[in-house]
N, C-alpha and C positions, 0 to 999 in steps of 0.2 A: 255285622261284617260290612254292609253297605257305608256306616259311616266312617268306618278305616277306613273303605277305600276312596272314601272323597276325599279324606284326610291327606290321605298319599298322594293323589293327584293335582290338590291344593298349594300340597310343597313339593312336585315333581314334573307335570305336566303340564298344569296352567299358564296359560301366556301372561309374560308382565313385562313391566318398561325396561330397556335394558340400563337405563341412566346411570343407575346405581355400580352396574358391572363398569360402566366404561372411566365414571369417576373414578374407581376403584384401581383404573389399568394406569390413569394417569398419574396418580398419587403414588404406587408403588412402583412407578418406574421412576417419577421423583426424586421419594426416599432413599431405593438404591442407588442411584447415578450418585448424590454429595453421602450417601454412608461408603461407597467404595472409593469415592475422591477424597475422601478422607481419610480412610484406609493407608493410601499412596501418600498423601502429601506428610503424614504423620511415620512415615518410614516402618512402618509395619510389614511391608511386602520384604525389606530386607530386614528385620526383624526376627520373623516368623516363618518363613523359606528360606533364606540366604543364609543368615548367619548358624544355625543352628546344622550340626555334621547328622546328627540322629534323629526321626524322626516316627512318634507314636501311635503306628496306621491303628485302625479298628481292627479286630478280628474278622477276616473273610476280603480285606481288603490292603492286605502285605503289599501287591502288588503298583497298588499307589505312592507316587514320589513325586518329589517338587520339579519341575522342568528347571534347566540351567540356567544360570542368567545371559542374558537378561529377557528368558521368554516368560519368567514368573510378572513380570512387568509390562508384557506384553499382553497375557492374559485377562491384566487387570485392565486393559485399555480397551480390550475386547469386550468387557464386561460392561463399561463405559457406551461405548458405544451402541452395545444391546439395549441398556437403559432408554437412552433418547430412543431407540426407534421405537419399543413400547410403551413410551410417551405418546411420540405421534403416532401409533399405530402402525406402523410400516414396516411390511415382509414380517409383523406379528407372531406367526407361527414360527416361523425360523427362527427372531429373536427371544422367544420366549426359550424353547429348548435350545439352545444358543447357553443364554444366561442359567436356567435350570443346571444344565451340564457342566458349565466351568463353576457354579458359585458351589456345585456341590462337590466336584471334584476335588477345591482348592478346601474346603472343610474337611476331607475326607485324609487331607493328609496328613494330618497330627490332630490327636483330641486331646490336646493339650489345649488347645486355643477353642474347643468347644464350649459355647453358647447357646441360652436356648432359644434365640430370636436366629440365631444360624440356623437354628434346626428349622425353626420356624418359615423362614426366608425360604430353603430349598420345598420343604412343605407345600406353600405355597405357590412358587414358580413353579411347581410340579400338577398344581393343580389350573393353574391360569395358560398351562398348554390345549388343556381340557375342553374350553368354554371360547367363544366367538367376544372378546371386549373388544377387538378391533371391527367391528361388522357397522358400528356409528360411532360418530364425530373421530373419525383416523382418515389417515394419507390412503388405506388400504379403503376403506369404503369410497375415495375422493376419488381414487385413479380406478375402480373397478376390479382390483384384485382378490377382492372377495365381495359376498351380496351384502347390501345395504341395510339394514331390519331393526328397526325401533323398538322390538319385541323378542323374547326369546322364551324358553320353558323355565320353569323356578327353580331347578334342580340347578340350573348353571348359574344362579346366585345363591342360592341355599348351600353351595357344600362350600362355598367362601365362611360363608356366617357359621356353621357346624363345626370346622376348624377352628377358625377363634373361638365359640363355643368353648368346645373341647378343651384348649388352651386354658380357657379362663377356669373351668367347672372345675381340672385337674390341679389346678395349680391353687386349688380353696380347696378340694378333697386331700392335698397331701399336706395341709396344714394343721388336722384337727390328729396332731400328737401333742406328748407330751410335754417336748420341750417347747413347742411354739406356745401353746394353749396356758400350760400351768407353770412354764418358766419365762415366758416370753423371749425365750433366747433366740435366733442372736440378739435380737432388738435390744435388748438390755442393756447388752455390751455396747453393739453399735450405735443408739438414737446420741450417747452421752459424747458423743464424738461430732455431734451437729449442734451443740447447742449455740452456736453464732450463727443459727438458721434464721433467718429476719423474722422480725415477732414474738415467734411462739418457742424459738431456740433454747428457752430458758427449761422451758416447760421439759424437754429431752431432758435434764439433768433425773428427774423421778422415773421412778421403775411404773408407777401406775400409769405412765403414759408409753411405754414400754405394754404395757399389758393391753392397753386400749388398743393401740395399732395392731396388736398383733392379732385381738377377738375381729375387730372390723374388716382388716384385711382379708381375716379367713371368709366372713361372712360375705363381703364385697365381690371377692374373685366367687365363689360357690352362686350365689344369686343373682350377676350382673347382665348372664348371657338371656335370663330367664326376665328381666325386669327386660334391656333392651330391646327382646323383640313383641313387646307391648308397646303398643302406640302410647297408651297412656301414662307409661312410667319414663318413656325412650328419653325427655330433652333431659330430665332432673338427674336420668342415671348415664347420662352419658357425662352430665358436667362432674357428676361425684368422679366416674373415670378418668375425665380429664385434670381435673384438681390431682389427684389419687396419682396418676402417671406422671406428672409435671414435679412431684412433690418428689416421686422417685429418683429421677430422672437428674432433680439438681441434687442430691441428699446422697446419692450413690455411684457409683460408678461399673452401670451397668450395659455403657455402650449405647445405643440407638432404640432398645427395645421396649423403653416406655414410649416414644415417638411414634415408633410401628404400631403397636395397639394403640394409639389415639387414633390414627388416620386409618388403621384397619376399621374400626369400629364405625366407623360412616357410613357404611354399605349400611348398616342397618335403618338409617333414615330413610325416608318413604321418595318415591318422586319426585315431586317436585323441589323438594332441597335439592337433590340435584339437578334437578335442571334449571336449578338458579346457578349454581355453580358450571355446566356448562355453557349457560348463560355468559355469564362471568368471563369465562377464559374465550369465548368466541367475539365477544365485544374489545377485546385486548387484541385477539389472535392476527398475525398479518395473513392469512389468508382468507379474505373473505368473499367466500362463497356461501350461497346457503345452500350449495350442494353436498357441506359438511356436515348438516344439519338436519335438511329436509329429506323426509323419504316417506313415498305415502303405499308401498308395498310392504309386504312384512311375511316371511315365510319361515314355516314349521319348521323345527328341530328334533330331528329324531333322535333316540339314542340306539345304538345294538346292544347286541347280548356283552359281547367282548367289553366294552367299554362299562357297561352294568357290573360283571362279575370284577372289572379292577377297581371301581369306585367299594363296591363293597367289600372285596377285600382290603384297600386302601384303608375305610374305615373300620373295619375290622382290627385293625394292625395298631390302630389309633388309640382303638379302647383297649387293649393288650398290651402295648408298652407299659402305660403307667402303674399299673396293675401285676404285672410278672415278677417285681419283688416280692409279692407271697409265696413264690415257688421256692424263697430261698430262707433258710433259718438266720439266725440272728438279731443282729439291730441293725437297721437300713445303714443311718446314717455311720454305722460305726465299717463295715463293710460295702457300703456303698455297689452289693448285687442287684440288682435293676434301679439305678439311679438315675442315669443317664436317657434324656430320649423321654421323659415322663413328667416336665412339666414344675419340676420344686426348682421354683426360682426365689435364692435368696432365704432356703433356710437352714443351712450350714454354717458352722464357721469349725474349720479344721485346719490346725497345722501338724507339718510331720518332721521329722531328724531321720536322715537314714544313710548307714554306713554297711557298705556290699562289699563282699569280703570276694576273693579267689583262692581253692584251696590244693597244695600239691597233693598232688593222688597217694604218695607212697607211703608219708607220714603225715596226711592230714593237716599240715602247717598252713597259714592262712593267711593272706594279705592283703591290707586294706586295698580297695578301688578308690582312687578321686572322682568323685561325682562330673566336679568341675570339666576334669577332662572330655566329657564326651555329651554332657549337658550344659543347653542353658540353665539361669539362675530360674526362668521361669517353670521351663520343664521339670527341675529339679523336685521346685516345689511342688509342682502338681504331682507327681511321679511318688513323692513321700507319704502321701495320705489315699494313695487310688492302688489297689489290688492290682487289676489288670494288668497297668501300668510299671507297677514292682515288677511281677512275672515278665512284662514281656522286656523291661530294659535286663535281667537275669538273663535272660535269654541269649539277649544282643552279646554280656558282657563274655558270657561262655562262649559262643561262636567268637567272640574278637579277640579273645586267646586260644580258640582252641590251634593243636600242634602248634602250639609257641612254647619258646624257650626262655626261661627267666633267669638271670647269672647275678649269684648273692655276691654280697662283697668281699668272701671269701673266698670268689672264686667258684664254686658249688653250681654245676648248673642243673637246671629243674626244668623237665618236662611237662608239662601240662597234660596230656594228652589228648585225646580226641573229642571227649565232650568233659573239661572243666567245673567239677563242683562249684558250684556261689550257694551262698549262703547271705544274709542278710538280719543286720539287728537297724530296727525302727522302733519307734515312741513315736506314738501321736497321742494330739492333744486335742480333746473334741468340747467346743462352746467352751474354751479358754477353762477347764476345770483339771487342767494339770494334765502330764503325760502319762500314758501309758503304753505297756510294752503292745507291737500290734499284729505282731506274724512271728510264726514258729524257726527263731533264730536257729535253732538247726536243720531245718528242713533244707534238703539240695534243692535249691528252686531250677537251676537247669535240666532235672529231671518231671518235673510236672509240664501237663500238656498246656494250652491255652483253650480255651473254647467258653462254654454257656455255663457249665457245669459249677455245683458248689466249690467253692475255693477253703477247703476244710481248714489248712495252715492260717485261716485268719485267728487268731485268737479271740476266744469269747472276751467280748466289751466287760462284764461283769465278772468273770474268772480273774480278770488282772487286776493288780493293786495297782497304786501311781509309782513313778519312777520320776529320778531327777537326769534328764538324760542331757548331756555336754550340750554347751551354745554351738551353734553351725560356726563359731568362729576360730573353737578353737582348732 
């Protein structure tokens, strides 16, 4: 029991250089400041709030909606501005839950636009409220707004590493199925689509490079958290992740988040690499004091209970995400019940068709819905192949007829009444092997609840034959 507990103390209590955290504060206020200017200048903010009339909160979080224009743009300026000051450290605290608060609020309000470097992001800035990076080389240590300390406890560097950890372990554990392992899919489909990739391009066209990537991958993300925080393996397997996330990064279009785990992954270097790198940036920097730098006190970081019991529930909740898809029957990927929030990046490829009907209560007659009307093309899509998502636009379309009245062109007018049956016929098509039918086309869906709960109307993956189901064109 004595060596557990040195153990624990080793990665919890022990003082160590804070170099690593404060590297860490400047890098990720970086990344965010030109990932959110980028955001803006690519017109996404009207995009993805503006343009769009409907939008697909999470369950428990209805009450989330986009601010009017033009304070959605406003926000993102705000965001902006948090970034630089967690740059230089200044008002820190504030800026952290600042950014925490709006980067999570503005994901919060369609998961249509979810990603898992977004989840990742609030994760993080959730957890860098946590921990003192501004305490050396910041504006806050410069002006005296908080103490100055060279030194900190390991716990407020270790649960940075734990998370990416995490990150990395889950996202090589949710690989070793069948399709990735013995079919190599997607990869199959998709490396033949790179083969103008400079060099080795060619080499995409064959499936056994398809298969290789896909065995390494699993292996790489599974072993990588466990190799880097070995001295002795850290420079080799940090260049294999750098190679590995660079290769992603131009090969795919997954957004920012092979960038994020390259510059994540540096905390794990020892010392004095960073403090070559603050080195670096204070030999450039125009304020030069060595009172940015120098501090020859250094004071203990306590933690309390309160702050104990959220970390470990916090991790707690971490190892349960990815994992709560056993609670549900089926095939993940085909019902996609705990998908989300759990770390499988990039092993799907799913499209859907989906045609939602309105039905008159007296005689059951039924009339198509246009998608178009009340979705983007994006939304649409995502909307076709996500349960939840079905259910909850079913929802929307009941409320947005109900007591409405419909008048045929006979003349004939049609009550709706109070809560409007929908119904819905979809085909989806899972790793491009043809369609099948994918929810129970008679089920009233404005009568099922929304919540956690098994979604039984999915139709078993293996019960359905294929279907030839119309182009979205016609």
């Amino acid at each position: 029991m004595t060596g557990i507990n040195k153990w624990i103390t080793h990665l919890t209590k022990n003082n160590v250089s804070i170099l690593p955290l404060v590297v860490f504060r400047i890098i990720f206020g970086i990344l965010m400041f030109f990932s959110t200017l980028r955001f803006i200048l690519k017109g996404w903010v009207n995009d993805l709030y503006e343009v769009p009339t409907y939008f697909f909160t999470y369950y428990g979080f209805d009450w989330v909606s986009p601010l009017p224009n033009p304070f959605m743009y406003v926000l993102f300026l705000l965001l902006l501005i948090a970034c630089i000051f967690i740059i230089f450290g200044l008002f820190y605290r504030v800026n952290t839950v600042l950014f925490f608060i709006i980067f999570t609020y503005i994901e919060l309000i369609d998961k249509t636009n979810y990603l898992n470097h977004y989840y990742f992001i609030s994760l993080i800035s959730l957890l860098l409220i946590l921990i003192p990076a501004n305490s050396y080389f910041s504006l806050d240590a410069y002006f005296g707004i908080c103490k100055r300390k060279k030194t900190i406890q390991a716990w407020q560097i270790n649960i940075i590493k734990l998370q990416i950890g995490l990150v990395y372990f889950f996202a090589g554990i949710s690989k070793l199925n069948y399709h990735w392992l013995l079919e190599a899919q997607p990869l199959i489909n998709w490396l033949k689509h790179q083969s103008d990739f400079p060099v080795i391009g060619k080499l995409f066209l064959y499936d056994f490079t398809a298969y290789l990537f896909s065995w390494v991958s699993a292996i790489f993300d599974i072993f990588i958290f466990f190799l880097l925080i070995d001295k002795r393996s850290r420079l080799i397997s940090y260049f294999v992740a750098f190679v590995f996330h660079i290769m992603t990064a131009i090969m795919f279009p997954i957004g920012v988040f092979p960038y994020v785990m390259i510059a994540s992954t540096l905390i794990f270097f020892n010392d004095n690499f960073h403090k070559k790198i603050i080195d670096f940036i204070y030999k450039y920097s125009l304020l030069k004091s060595r009172k940015l730098i120098e501090e020859k006190t250094n004071y203990q970081t306590k933690t309390n209970s309160i702050l104990n019991v959220f970390l470990i529930g916090f991790f707690t909740l971490q190892l349960f995400l990815p994992i709560r898809f056993m609670l549900y029957p089926g095939k993940l990927f085909w019902t996609e019940q705990g998908y989300r929030f759990s770390w499988r990046v990039m092993l799907i490829e799913k499209a859907g068709y989906s045609q939602f009907y309105i039905h008159e209560p007296k005689m059951d007659r039924k009339m198509l819905i246009q998608n178009r009307d009340y979705l983007t093309p994006q939304q649409e899509k995502m909307m076709s192949t996500q349960p939840d998502m079905i259910l909850q636009y079913a929802h929307f379309l009941s409320k947005t007829f109900k007591d409405s009245c419909l008048v045929e062109t006979n003349g004939e007018i049609i009550k709706m009444g109070r809560n409007p049956k929908i119904t819905a016929d979809i085909t989806v098509s899972l790793f491009n092997k043809g369609s099948r039918k994918f929810i129970d086309s008679e089920k009233n869906l404005s009568e099922i609840k929304r919540g956690f709960g098994n979604k039984e109307w999915i139709l078993d993956y293996e019960a359905v034959s294929y279907t030839h189901s119309p182009s979205p064109r016609d």
